[in-house]
Structure formats: structure tokens, C-alpha cells
C-alpha positions in Angstrom: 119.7 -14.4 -86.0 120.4 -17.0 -88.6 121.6 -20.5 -87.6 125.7 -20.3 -86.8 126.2 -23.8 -88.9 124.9 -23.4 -92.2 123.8 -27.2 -94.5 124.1 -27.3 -98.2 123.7 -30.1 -100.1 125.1 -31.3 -103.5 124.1 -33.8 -105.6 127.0 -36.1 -107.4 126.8 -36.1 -111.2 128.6 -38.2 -113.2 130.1 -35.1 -114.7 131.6 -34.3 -111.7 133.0 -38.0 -110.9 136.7 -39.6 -111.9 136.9 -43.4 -113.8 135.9 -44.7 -110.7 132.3 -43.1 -110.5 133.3 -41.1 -107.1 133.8 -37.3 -106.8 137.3 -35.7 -107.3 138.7 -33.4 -104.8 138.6 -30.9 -107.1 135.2 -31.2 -106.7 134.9 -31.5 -102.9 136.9 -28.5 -102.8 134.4 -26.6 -105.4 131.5 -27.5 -103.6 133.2 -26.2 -100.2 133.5 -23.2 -101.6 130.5 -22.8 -102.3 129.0 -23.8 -99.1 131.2 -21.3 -98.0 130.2 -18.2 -100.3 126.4 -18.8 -99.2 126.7 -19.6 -95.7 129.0 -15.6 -95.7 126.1 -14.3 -98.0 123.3 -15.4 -96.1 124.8 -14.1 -93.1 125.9 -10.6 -94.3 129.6 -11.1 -95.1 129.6 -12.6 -98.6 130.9 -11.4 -101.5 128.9 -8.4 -102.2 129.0 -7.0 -98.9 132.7 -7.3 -98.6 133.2 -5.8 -102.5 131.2 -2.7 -101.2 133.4 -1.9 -98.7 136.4 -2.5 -101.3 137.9 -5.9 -99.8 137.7 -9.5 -100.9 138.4 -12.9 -98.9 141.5 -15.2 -99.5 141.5 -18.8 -98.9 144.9 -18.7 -96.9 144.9 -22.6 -95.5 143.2 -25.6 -95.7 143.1 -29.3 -94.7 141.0 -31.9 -96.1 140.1 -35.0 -95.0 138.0 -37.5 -96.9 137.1 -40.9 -95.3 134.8 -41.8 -97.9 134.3 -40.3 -101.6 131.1 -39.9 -102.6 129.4 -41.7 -105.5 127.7 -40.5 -108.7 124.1 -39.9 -108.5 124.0 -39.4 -104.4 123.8 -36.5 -102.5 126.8 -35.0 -100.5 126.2 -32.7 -97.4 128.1 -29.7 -96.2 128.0 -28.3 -92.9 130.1 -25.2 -92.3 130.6 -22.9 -89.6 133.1 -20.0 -88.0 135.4 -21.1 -84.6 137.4 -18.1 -84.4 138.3 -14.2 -85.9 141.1 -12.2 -85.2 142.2 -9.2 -86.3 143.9 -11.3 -89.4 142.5 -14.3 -90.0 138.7 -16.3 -89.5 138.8 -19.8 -89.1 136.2 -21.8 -90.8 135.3 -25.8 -90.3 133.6 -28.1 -92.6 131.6 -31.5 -92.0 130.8 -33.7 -94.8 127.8 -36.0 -94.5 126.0 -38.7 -97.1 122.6 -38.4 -97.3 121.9 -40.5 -94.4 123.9 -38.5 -92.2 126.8 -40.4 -91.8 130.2 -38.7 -91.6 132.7 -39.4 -94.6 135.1 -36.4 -93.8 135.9 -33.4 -92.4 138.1 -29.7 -93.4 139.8 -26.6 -91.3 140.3 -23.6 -93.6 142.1 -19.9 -92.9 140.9 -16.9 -94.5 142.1 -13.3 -94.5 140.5 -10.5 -96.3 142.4 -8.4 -98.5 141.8 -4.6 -100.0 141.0 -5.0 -103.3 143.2 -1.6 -104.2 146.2 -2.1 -102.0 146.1 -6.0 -101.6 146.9 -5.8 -98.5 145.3 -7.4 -95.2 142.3 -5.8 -94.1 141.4 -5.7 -89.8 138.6 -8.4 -89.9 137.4 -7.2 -86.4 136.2 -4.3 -87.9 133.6 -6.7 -90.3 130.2 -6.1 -88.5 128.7 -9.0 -87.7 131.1 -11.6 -88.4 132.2 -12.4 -85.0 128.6 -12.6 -84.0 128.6 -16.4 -85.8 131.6 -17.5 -83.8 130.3 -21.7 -83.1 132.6 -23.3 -80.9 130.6 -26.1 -79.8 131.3 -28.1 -82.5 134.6 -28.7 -84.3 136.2 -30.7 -87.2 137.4 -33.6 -86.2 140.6 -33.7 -87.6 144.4 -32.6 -87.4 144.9 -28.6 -87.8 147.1 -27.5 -90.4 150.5 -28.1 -89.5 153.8 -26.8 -90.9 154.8 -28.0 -94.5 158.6 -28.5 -94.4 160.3 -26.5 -97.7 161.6 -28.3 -100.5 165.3 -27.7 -100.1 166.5 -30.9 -101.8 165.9 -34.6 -102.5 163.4 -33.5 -104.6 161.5 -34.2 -108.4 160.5 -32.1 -111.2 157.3 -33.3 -111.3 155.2 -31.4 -114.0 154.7 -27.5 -115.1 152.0 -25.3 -116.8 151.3 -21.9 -118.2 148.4 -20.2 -116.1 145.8 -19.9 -118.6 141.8 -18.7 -118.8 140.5 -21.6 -117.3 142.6 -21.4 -114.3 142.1 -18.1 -113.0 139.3 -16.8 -110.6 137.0 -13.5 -110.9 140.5 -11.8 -109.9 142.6 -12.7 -112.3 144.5 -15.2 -110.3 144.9 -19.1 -109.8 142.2 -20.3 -108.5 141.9 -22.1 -104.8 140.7 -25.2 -106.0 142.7 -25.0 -109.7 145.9 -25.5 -107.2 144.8 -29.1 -106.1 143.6 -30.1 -109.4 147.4 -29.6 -110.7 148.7 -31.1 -107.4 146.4 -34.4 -107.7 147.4 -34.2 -112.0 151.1 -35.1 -111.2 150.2 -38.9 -109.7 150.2 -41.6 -112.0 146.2 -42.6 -112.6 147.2 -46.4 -111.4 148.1 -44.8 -107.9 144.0 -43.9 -108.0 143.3 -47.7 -109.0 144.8 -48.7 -105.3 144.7 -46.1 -102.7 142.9 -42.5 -102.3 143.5 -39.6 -101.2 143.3 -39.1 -97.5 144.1 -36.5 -96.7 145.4 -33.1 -98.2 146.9 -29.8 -96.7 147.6 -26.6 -98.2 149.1 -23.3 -97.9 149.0 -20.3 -100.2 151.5 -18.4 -100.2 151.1 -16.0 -103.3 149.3 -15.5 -106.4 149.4 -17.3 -109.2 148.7 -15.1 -112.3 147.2 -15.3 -115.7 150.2 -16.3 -118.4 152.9 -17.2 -115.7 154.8 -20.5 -116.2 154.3 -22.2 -112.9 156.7 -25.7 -111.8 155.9 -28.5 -109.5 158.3 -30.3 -107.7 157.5 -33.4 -105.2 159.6 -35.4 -102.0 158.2 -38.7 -101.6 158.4 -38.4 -97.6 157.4 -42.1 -97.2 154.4 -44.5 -95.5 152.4 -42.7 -98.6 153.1 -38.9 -98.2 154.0 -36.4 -100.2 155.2 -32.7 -100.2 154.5 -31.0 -103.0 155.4 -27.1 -104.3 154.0 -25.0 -106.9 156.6 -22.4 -107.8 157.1 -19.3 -109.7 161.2 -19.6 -110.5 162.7 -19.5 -106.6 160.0 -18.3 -105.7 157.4 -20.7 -103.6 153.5 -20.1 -104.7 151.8 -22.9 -102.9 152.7 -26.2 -100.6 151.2 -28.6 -100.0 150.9 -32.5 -98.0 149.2 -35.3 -99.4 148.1 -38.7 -97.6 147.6 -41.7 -99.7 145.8 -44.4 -98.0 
């Protein structure tokens, strides 16, 4: 049997990097997936496998932690692995390592797997195979994802977009990683100048789709955190916490 942890490595272009020559967390979050998608393909369950037998996954949670951004020109490594599956959800773990093998972060993510008809969730004990790559030996050393309190009041309109071509996925709909790139768009640029992102938590909570008119609004919750929603009229799309340090 293949290796439960699967290693990927990146390398940091300058295309990929903000003013300050380090990698977004856009970026970070691209190259996750990615690890992701490869480490599922290579062990059966990837995207072709699951399309044959009419599902697809969802990225349902995440939390990111970055202690140290890489730089332009080096290379970033991924390890990810499986720790659980239930009949609902498979949660999946992330280390992030320069090229000399130092830690610089960490993630947890939830996935579910949907039917690609009915969009409903799909039993993912019934996914030969999957459970076979359980690794609980080794975890991510960081907080899980915790509750994200609803904007009820005391809170900003802090910016708004159309969904358009560039931010939709092979199914039509925002994609994972399009979501932090609007969250991380509503801070100023000098708030990049002084501190970084931390840490970042997310929860999707419905699809975004191609030509909706989607609002942010953001609670400064203090000690540099913020809550964050993405919302379709009253309806809630996407929360999220973000760390400054």
C-alpha cells in the first residue's frame, strides 16, 4: 500500500509572491489543494474515481496556520494525510516545511462528498479504500476549527463583488481558495506592511455561484481578530476568523 502521508513540494515564484516577495495565502491555499487532489489520486479516491461513481468532494472547513511565509525562489513542502472518516465527513491535516525541513505552519480541513446529480451528501464509508489511509500518529499541531460566532450586529460593510469567470471552479461555483482571496482583499495593504496573517479559519456554508452579487461584512473582535462573512442578501455563504499577528 502507498505511504499514508503523502510530500509535495512547490517552488515559490515571484509570480506567486505579494510586495513583500513572500507567498500569499491564496497561494498556500492553492498549493494545499493541490497536495490534496494528488495525494486522493494517487491513492484511488481522487477526482476521477469519485466523478465515476457520480460524486465530488467539498472543502467544508479549514484552519490555517502560517508561522513563517515563504519566500520567492525557495521551495515550500506539503505533507498531508487522513486522521478520521465518518459516514459524513474525512478529516484531513497538513504540515508545511521549508526546504530544510523546518516547520513554518500547519492546517486541519473537513471534507464531505457530494452527488454530483442531487447535491446531496454522499455516505463516505461506503468509498473503498479511503478508510484504509486513516494516520493518526501524527497530527497538526494546531487549534481545531472552532465555532465562528454570527454577525448579528456591531458590524461593517466591508466590500462586495459580482461572482465572475475567474472566480468559479470546474463546478460552476466560488471557488475554496477565491473565498480567502476576497476575505484577505478587504484589509488595507499597510496592515500587510506590519503584521501577517496568522492564522485563518473558515466555514462554507453554501455555494457561491457564477453572476451572484456577494457582500462582506467584518467585527473587529479585538487583540487583532476579525470575523468576517460573505453573504448572499440574509443569507450567510461563508465565515470566517482571521488572526493578525
Amino acid at each position: 500500500m502507498i505511504e499514508r502521508i503523502g510530500r509535495y513540494e512547490f517552488t515559490i515564484d515571484a509570480y506567486l509572491t505579494d510586495f513583500r516577495g513572500k507567498a500569499t495565502l491564496p497561494m498556500i491555499g492553492g498549493f494545499m489543494l493541490q497536495a490534496a487532489t494528488k495525494h486522493a489520486d494517487e491513492r484511488g479516491f481522487g477526482y476521477s474515481e469519485m466523478t465515476s461513481q457520480q460524486r465530488v468532494w467539498v472543502l467544508s472547513r479549514i484552519a490555517i496556520e502560517v508561522f513563517e511565509y515563504p519566500k520567492n525562489d525557495t521551495t515550500f513542502i506539503i505533507k498531508t494525510w487522513i486522521v478520521s472518516v465518518n459516514r459524513l465527513f474525512t478529516e484531513r491535516h497538513f504540515a508545511f516545511e521549508d526546504s530544510d525541513g523546518k516547520t513554518i505552519g500547519y492546517a486541519r480541513s473537513l471534507w464531505a462528498s457530494i452527488d454530483l446529480k442531487t447535491r446531496k451528501p454522499t455516505n463516505l464509508l461506503e468509498l473503498y479504500g479511503l478508510s484504509d489511509y486513516i494516520h493518526t500518529d501524527k497530527l497538526a499541531e494546531i487549534e481545531g476549527m472552532t465555532k465562528i460566532p454570527a454577525l448579528k450586529d456591531n458590524y461593517e460593510q466591508a466590500a462586495d463583488f459580482t461572482v465572475k469567470y475567474s472566480d468559479v471552479d470546474i463546478n460552476k461555483h466560488l471557488n475554496s481558495m477565491k473565498y480567502i482571496e476576497h476575505f484577505v482583499d478587504v484589509f488595507d495593504i499597510d496592515m500587510f506592511r506590519e503584521k501577517e496573517i496568522r492564522r485563518i479559519e473558515i466555514n462554507y456554508i453554501s455555494e457561491g455561484k457564477y453572476g451572484t452579487r456577494l457582500d462582506i461584512i467584518r467585527r473587529d473582535e479585538g487583540d487583532g481578530v476579525y470575523v468576517l462573512e460573505m453573504k448572499d442578501g440574509d443569507t450567510n455563504v461563508c465565515s470566517t476568523r482571521i488572526t493578525w499577528k
